[in-house]
C-alpha positions, 0 to 999 in steps of 0.5 A: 500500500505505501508504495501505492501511495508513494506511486500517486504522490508522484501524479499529483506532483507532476500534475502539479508542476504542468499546471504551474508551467502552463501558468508561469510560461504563460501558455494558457489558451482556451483549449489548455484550460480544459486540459487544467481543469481534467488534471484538476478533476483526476488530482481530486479524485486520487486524493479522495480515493487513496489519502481520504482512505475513500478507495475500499468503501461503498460506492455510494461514499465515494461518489458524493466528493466525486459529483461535488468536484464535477459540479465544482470544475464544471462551474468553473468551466463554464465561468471561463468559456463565459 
């Protein structure tokens, strides 16, 4: 399991820094905003599945941070396009 987590730290790491590249570089476009905003969605579904523990529960349990973080970056999606 640690190394399970190690592995994931990882992600959300590189994730991290392609996000802060895209910023700093000043690459920012309409269509990288989608990009940013997967990335997003994917480094909050791995954090609520293995450093929440929400990996090995009900479904139903891992579903409401799932829907809130879709509706969430949804919002956000449609502000920007706005």
């Amino acid at each position: 399991m640690k190394r399970i987590l190690e592995i994931v730290w990882i992600v959300l790491v590189i994730l991290t820094v392609f996000a802060y590249l895209l910023g700093y570089l000043k690459l920012i476009d309409t269509a990288l905003v989608g990009a940013l905003l997967f990335t997003t969605f994917v480094k909050g579904a791995l954090v609520s599945d293995y450093f929440m523990g929400l990996k090995n529960v009900s479904t139903k349990y891992r579903l409401i941070p799932i829907i809130w973080l879709t509706v969430v970056i949804a919002l956000i999606g449609v502000a920007y396009y706005l």
